[in-house]
C-alpha positions in Angstrom: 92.8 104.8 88.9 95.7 107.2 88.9 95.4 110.3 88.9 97.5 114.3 89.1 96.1 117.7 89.5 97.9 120.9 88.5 99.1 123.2 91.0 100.9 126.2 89.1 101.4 129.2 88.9 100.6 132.8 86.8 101.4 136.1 85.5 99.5 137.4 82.5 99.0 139.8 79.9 101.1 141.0 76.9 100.8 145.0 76.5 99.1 144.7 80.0 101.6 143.3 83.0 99.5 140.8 85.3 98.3 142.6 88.3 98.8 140.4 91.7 95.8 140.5 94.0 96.8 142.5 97.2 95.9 140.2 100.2 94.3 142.3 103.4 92.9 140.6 106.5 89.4 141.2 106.2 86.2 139.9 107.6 85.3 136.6 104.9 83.1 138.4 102.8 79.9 137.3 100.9 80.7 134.1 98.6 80.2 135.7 95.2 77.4 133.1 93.1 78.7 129.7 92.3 79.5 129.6 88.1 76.2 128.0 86.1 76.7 127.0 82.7 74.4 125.6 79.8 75.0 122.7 77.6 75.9 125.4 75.1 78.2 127.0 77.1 79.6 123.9 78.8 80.5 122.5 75.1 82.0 125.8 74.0 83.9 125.7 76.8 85.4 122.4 77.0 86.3 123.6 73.5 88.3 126.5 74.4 90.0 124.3 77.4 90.8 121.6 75.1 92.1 123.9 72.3 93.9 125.9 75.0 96.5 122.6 76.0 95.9 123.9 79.9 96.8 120.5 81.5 98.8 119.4 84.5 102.0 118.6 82.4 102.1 122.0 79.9 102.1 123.4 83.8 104.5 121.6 85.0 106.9 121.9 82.2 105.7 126.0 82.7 106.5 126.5 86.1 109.8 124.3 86.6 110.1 121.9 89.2 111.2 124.3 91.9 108.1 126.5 91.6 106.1 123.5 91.4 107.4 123.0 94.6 107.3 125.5 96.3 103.2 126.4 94.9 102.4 122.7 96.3 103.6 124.2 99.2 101.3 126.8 99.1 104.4 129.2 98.2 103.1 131.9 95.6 106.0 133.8 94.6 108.3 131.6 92.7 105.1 130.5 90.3 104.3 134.0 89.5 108.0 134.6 88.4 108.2 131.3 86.2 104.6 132.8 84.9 106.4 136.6 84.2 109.4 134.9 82.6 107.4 132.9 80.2 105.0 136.3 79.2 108.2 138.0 78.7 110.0 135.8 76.0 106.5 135.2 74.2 106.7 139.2 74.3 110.1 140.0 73.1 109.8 137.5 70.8 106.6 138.8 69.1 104.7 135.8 69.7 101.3 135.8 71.4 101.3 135.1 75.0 101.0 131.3 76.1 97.6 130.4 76.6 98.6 128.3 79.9 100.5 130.9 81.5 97.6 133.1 80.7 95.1 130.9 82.3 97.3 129.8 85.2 98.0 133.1 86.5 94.1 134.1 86.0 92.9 130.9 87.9 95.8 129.3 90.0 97.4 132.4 90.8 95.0 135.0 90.9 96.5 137.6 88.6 94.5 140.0 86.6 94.8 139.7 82.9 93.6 141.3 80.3 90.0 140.4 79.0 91.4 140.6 75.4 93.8 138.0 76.2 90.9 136.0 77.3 89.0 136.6 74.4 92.5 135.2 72.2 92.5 132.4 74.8 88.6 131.4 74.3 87.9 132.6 71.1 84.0 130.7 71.7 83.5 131.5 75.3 85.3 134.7 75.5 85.3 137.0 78.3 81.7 138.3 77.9 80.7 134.5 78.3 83.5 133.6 81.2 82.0 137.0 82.7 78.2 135.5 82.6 79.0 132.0 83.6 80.3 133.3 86.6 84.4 132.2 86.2 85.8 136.2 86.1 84.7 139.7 87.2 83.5 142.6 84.5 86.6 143.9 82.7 87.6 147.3 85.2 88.8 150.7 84.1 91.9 149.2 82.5 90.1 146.5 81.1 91.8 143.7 83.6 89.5 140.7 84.5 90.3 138.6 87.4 89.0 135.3 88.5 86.0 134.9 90.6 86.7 131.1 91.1 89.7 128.8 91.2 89.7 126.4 88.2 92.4 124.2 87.4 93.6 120.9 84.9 93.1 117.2 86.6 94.1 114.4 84.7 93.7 110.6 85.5 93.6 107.3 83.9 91.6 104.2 84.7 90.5 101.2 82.7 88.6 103.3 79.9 91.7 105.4 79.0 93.3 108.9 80.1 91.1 111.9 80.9 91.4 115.3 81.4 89.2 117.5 83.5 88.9 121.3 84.3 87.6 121.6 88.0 86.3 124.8 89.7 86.0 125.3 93.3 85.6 128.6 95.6 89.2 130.6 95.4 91.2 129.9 98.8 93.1 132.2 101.2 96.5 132.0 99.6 94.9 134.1 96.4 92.2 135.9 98.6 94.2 137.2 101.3 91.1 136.7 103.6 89.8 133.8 105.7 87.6 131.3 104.4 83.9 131.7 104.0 81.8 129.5 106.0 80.0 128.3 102.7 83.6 127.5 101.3 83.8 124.7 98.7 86.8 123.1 99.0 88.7 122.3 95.3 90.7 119.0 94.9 93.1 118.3 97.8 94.9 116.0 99.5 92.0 114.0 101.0 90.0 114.4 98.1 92.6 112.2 95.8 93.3 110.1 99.1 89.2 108.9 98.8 89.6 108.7 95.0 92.6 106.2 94.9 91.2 104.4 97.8 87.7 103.6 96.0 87.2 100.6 93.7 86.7 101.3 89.7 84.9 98.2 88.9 81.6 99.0 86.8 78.6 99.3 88.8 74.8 100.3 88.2 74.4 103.2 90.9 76.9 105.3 92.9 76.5 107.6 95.5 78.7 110.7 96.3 78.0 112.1 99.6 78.9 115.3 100.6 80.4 116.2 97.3 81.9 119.3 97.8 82.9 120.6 94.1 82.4 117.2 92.8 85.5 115.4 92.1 84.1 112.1 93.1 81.5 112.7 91.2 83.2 113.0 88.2 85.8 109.5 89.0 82.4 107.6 89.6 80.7 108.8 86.3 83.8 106.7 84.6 82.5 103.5 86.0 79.2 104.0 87.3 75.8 104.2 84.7 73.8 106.8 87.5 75.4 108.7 90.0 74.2 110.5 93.0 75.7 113.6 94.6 74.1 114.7 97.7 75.0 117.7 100.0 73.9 119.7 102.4 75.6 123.1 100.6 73.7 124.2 97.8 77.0 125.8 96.5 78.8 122.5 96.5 75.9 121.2 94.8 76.1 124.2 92.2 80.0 123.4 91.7 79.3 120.0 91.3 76.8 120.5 88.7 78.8 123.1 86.9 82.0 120.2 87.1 79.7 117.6 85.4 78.1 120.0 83.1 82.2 121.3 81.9 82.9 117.3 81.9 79.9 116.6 79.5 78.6 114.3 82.0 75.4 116.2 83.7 73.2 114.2 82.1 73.8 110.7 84.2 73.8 113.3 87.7 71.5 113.1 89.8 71.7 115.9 92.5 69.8 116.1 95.5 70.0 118.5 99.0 70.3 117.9 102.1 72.5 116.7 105.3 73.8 113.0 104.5 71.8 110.2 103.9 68.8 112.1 104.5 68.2 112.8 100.7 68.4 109.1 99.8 66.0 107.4 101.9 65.0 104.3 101.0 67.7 103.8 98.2 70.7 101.6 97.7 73.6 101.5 96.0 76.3 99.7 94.6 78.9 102.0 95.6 79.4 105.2 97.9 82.2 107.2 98.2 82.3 109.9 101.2 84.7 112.4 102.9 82.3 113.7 105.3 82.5 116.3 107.6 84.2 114.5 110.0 86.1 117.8 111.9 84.6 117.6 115.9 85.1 121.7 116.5 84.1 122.3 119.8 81.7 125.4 120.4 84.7 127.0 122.5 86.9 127.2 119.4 83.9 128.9 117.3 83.5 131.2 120.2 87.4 131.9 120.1 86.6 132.8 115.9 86.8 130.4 114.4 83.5 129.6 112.2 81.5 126.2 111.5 83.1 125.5 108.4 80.0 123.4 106.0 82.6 121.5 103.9 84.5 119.5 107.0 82.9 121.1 110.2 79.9 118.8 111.4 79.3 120.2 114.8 78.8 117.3 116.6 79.7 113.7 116.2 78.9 112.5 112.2 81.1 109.3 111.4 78.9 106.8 114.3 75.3 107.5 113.0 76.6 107.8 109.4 78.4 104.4 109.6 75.2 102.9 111.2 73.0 104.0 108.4 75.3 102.7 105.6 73.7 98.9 105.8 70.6 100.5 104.9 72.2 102.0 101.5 74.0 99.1 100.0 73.0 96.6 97.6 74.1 93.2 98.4 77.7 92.8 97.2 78.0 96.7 97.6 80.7 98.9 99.1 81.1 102.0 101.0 84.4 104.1 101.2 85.3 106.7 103.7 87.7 108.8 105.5 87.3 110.3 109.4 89.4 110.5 112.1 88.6 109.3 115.6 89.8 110.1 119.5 91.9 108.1 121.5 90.6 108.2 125.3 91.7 107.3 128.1 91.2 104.2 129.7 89.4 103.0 126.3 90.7 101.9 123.1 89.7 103.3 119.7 88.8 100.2 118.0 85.7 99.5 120.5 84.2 103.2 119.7 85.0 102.8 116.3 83.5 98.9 116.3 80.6 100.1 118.0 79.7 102.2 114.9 79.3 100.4 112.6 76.1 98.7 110.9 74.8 95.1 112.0 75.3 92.3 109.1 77.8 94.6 107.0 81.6 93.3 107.0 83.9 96.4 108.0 87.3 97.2 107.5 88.9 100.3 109.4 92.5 101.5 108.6 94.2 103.8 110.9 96.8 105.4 109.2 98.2 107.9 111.5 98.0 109.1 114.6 98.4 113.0 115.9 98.6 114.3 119.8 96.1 116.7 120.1 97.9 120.4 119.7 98.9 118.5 116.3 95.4 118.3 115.6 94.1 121.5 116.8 96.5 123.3 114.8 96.5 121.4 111.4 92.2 122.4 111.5 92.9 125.9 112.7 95.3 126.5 109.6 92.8 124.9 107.3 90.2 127.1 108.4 92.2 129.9 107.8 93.3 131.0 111.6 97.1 131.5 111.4 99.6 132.3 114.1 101.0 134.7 111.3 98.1 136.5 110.7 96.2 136.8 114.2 98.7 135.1 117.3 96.4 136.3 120.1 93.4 134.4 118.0 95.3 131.2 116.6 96.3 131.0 120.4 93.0 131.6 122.1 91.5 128.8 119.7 94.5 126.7 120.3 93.9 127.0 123.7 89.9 126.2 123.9 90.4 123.0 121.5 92.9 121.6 123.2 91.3 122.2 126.5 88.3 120.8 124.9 90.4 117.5 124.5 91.8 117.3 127.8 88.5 117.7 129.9 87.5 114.8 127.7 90.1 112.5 128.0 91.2 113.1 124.4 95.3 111.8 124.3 95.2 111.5 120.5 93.6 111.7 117.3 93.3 108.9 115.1 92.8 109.2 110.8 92.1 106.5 108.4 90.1 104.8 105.8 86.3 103.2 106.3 85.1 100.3 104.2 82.2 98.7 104.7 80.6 96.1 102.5 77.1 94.4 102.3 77.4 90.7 101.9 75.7 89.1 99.1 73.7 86.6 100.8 73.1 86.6 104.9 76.4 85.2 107.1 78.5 86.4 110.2 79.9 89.5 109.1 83.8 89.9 109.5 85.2 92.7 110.9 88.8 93.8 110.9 90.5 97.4 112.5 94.0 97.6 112.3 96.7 99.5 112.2 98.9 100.1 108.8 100.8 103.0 108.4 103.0 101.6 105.5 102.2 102.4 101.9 102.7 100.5 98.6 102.3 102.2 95.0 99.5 103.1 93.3 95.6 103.8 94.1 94.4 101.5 96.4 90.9 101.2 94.9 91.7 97.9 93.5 93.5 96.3 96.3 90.1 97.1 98.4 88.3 95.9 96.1 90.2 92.7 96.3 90.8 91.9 100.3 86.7 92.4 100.5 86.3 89.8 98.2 88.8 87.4 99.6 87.4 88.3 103.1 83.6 87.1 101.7 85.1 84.6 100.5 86.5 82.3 103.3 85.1 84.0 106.5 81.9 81.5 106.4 84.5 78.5 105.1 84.8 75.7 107.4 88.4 73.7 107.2 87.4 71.5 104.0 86.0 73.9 102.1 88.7 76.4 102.6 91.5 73.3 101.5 89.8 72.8 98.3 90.4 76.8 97.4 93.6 77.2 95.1 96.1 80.0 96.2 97.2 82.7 93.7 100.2 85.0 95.0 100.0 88.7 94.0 102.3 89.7 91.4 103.6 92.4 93.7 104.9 90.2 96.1 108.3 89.7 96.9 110.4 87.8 99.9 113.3 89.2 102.1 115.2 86.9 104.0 117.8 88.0 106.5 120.9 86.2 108.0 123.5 86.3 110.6 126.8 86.6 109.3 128.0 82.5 109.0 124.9 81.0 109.3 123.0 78.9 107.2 119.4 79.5 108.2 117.6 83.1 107.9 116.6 84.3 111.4 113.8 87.0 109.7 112.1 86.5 106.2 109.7 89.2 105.3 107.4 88.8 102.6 106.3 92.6 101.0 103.7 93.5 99.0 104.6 96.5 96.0 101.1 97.9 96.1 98.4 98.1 98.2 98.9 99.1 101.8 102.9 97.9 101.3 102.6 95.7 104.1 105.8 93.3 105.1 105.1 90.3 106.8 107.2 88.8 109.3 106.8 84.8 107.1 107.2 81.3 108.9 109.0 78.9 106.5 105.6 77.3 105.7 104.2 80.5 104.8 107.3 81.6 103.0 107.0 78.2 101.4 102.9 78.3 100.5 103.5 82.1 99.1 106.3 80.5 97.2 104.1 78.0 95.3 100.8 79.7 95.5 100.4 79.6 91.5 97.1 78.0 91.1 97.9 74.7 89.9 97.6 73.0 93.5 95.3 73.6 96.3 95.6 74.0 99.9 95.3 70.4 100.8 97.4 69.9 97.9 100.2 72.3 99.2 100.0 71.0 102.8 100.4 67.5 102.0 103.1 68.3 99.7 105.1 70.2 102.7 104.1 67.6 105.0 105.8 64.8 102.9 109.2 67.1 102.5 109.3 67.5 106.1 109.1 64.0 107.0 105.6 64.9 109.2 102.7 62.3 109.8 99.7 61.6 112.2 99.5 64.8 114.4 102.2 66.8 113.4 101.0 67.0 109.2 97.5 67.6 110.7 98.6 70.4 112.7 101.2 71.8 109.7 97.6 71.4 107.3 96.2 73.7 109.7 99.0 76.3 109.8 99.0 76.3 106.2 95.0 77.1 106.2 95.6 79.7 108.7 98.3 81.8 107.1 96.4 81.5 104.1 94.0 83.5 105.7 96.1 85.8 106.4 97.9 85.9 103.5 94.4 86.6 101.8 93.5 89.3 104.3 96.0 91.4 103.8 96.0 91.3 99.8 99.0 89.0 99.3 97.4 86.3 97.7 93.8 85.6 96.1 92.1 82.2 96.8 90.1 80.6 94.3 87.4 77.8 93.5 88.7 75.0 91.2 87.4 75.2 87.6 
């Protein structure tokens, strides 16, 4: 599934200029209450939105690239402009004002506008009704509403066809001014889109979505799945999540439930679970340096090994877990033992590391993202700086580790496989598919003695293509390098046997087929075809590992 979010700008109102909010560096205050909507008001609504043409390209095309830009960048300024400008030519042109600039700047931005405008805007919700769901304050004096929550267009496209959602979530710091609330749900971001392109879309009976924050996985797994499950341990994400589905006009297939992790599902399996937990390790020195226990990514104490564990326990067979963490790097140890060590007995595993930060990296990026900025407060950026990464070195801590987490339950009992790597490279599009795949091809041969495995037919991906290098004057390549378009976007360093088997990997001949066919053109018999038969078993293995190629049972 593909998918884009919109992140613009605003500046309202026609007889009423749009009023910036004034950031000071407070305290976090109270989290106002979450928005709560009936079917009623959910379908009236999704109405207005609809009718409204608020979506990620009308933004786009609003803003201009370079204010896209720089609002992805969490730049304000140029967005609001781009928002004025467009007010003021709807204005001097006697034209009402553009319904997306309007509700960009009220949202995105967080710009007062008028409630009249709203009212225009949403002629069935209106701003009494936006007021009472809980999406904008009372009209003030001069009769200015502002936002009370971020809300925004995300668009995707899967198998079933394009859709367009509005999502809410608590407003952040570059609107507010102030730090983030403890209770803060998190809207759609970077990791949240990473865990939706990296989980596969095939239909399935039951989903689970754990830790949902504001319920964006939620909402992707109600396109494929016939129940969903949304657990948390925030009531607030719970009451976003449930205001998400209700806007989406898919409540009625949600099943929410409270409370930390798996805890709320004992007992139950499922096909599928999707989860960016709270995987952030902040040491009680940092929170004692200011920083608070943040419930959407702070777990206070080690999550990822007794989560992982108790995974097996939640699958059906043939079902699939996806998740993100991150992991240390200690010394004298290597990360793939800890990481191995977590995970559940009889489930095949698959752990992708796909970057590594030293640990001031770390400590920084978390501090930032929970709102502690050198720019704002020096002396306590610094004094939290200082306990984290002091944390880290008492420990043993050299580096940080992030990645992806799949594990699967096999359909009948065998040796589980298990595979942590290392792939930093990227290929296009989501990756849901291409996990999907490699898990399947993994079940596949990983029981397979020698014959069975010869009798499979080879099928190269579509995305694959070869490189071959040479030496100025010479005849024979000295590198070939076959690369995959999608998935991971792996390049494999080939053999000429493996070049050669990706090369006729069609499905018409088998392995033994292929091997005895290479054998012959080589002029190989006795032990040396034997041992060429095994090579080509081998790389086709590997080949199937990695997503090049699918191997399949004659028909």
């Amino acid at each position: 599934m593909s998918e884009s979010s919109a992140q613009p700008p605003q500046s309202p109102p026609s007889a009423q200029p749009v009023q910036p909010v004034q950031p000071v560096q407070l305290a976090p205050p109270a989290s106002p209450p979450p928005p709560v909507l009936s079917p009623e008001r959910a379908r009236d609504l999704r109405k207005d939105l609809e009718a409204s043409g608020w979506g990620v390209d009308a933004v786009a095309h609003l803003l201009g690239p370079a204010a896209q830009a720089a609002l992805e960048r969490e730049i304000l300024a140029p967005a609001r402009r781009a928002i004025r400008s467009a007010l003021d030519e709807d204005r001097a042109a006697g034209a009402s004002p553009s319904p997306v600039a309007l509700l960009t700047a009220l949202f995105m931005l967080g710009q007062a506008i008028a409630a009249t405008e709203l009212d225009a805007v949403w002629p069935r919700t209106r701003s009494r009704g936006a007021a009472a769901i809980g999406l904008i304050t009372e009209p003030d004096s001069r009769g200015l509403v502002r936002a009370r929550v971020d809300l925004r267009p995300h668009e995707a496209a899967d198998d079933s066809g394009p859709v367009r959602w509005w999502v809410a979530s608590d407003l952040g710091e570059l609107v507010t001014g102030r730090a983030l609330a403890p209770d803060h749900v998190l809207g759609i971001g970077g990791a949240g889109l990473t865990l939706a392109g990296l989980t596969p879309r095939r239909p399935v009976a039951s989903a689970l979505d754990l830790g949902c924050g504001c319920g964006i996985q939620s909402l992707y797994l109600l396109r494929h799945a016939e129940r969903v499950t949304a657990t948390d341990l925030s009531e607030r994400a719970l009451a976003f999540t449930a205001f998400n589905a209700a806007l989406a006009g898919d409540a009625d297939r949600l099943e929410l439930l409270a409370g930390s992790l798996l805890e709320p599902v004992a007992g139950r399996r499922f096909d599928l679970i999707a989860t960016n937990p709270p995987f952030v390790l902040t040491p009680t020195a940092v929170r004692e340096a200011g920083l608070p226990l943040m419930e959407y990514r702070d777990a206070g104490g080690p999550i990822l090994p007794g989560l992982l564990a108790g995974l097996g326990d939640h699958l059906e067979p043939g079902g699939i877990a996806v998740a993100l963490g991150n992991w240390e790097h200690r010394r004298g140890s290597h990360w793939r033992q800890e990481v191995e060590s977590w995970l559940p007995a009889g489930a095949d595993a698959w752990v992708v590391q796909r970057e590594v930060q030293d640990p001031v990296a770390y400590a920084a990026l978390w501090l930032r993202d929970g709102g502690l900025a050198p720019e704002r407060d020096p002396e306590g950026f610094d004094a939290a700086l200082e306990a984290w990464a002091g944390d880290f070195e008492d420990r043993g801590v050299e580096a940080l580790g992030m990645g992806y987490l799949i594990v699967a339950m096999p359909d009948s009992p065998r040796q589980p496989w298990r595979v942590l790597e290392e792939v930093t490279t990227s290929g296009t599009g989501a990756l849901g598919a291409h996990v999907a795949e490699v898990v399947e091809a993994q079940g596949l041969v990983v029981g397979l003695d020698e014959e069975s495995l010869s009798a499979l037919h080879p099928v190269r991906s579509a995305d694959v293509t070869e490189e071959r290098h040479y030496i100025p004057g010479q005849s024979e390549p000295t590198v070939i390098l076959l690369r995959q378009g999608g998935g991971l976007g792996r390049a494999l360093v080939a053999s000429t046997t493996m070049s050669a088997l990706a090369g006729v990997a069609d499905g018409e001949l088998s392995l033994s087929q292929i091997a005895t066919a290479l054998a012959a053109l080589s002029g190989l018999e006795g032990r040396e075809a034997l041992e060429l038969r095994a090579q080509v078993l081998a790389e086709a293995r590997e080949l199937a590992r990695c997503g090049l190629l699918s191997l399949r049972r004659p028909s």
